[in-house]
C-alpha positions in Angstrom: 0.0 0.0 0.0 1.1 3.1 -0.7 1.7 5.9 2.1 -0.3 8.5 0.4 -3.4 5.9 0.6 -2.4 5.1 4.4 -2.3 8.6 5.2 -5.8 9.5 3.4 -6.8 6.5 5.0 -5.8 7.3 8.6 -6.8 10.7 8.5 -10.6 10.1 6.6 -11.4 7.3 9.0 -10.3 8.8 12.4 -13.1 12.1 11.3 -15.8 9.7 10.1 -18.3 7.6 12.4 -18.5 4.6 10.3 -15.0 3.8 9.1 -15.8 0.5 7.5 -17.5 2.8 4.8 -14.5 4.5 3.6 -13.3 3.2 0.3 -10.3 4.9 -1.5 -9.2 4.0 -5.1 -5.9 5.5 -6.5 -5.2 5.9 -10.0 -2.0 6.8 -11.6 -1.6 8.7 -14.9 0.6 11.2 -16.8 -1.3 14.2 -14.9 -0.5 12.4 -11.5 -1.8 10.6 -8.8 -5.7 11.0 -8.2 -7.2 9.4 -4.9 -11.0 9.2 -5.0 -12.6 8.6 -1.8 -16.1 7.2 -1.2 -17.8 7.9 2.4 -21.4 7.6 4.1 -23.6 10.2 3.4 -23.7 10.5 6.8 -20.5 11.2 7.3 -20.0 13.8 4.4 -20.3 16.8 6.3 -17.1 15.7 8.6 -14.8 15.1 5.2 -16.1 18.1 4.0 -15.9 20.7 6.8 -17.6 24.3 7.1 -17.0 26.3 3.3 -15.1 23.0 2.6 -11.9 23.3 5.1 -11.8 20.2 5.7 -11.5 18.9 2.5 -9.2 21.9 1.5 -6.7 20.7 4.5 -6.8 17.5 3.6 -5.8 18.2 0.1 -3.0 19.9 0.6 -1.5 17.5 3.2 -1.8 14.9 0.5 -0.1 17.3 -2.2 2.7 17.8 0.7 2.9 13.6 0.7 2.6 13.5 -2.8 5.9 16.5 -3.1 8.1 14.1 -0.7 7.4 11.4 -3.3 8.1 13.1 -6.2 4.0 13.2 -7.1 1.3 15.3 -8.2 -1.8 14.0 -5.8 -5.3 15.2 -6.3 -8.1 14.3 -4.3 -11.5 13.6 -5.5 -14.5 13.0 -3.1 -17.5 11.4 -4.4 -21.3 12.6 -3.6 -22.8 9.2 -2.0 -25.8 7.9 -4.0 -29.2 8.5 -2.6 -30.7 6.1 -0.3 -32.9 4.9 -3.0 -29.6 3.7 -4.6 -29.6 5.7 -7.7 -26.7 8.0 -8.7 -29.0 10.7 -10.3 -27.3 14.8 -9.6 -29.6 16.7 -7.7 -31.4 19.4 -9.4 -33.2 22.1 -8.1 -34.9 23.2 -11.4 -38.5 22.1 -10.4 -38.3 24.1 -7.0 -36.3 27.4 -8.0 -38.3 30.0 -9.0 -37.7 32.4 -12.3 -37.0 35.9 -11.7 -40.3 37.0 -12.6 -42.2 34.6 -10.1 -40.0 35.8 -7.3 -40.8 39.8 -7.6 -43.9 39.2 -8.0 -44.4 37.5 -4.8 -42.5 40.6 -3.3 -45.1 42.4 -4.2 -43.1 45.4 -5.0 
């Protein structure tokens, strides 16, 4: 195993509640090393942090690994599917409002 993976590894699992989740998959190409990490949707907020410090830290501690080894490492967190299983992006077309709709219910 590679350190950079132990050290994602140690670091994402002693945040989250439900370790056993955390999966981690590293890929090596010309660009560099990318590490995606899959979590609980439970646990997204932790990896994620308030305005996304967390993730932001963790990123550049693995860019610092990745310097000591010569390597360009990117980080890549995944958005769990629902809990209906399906992997569909959220929208929010069908609740936003136009423009329009929105002054008008200002009644200005």
């Amino acid at each position: 195993m590679e350190n950079d993976i132990k050290f994602l590894e140690f670091v994402v699992k002693a945040l989250v509640e439900k370790p056993d989740d955390v999966k981690i998959v590293r890929t090596v190409d010309e660009m560099g090393v990318l590490m995606t990490l899959d979590v609980n949707r439970e646990d997204m907020g932790k990896i994620i942090g308030r305005e996304g410090n967390t993730a932001k830290a963790i990123r550049t501690l693995l860019r610092v690994v990745g310097m000591k080894n010569n390597a360009r490492v990117n980080l890549k967190i995944n958005e769990p599917a629902d809990a209906m299983g399906g992997s569909e992006p959220r929208t929010t077309s069908s609740a936003s409002k136009t423009l329009d709709e929105a002054m008008s219910d200002l009644n200005l």
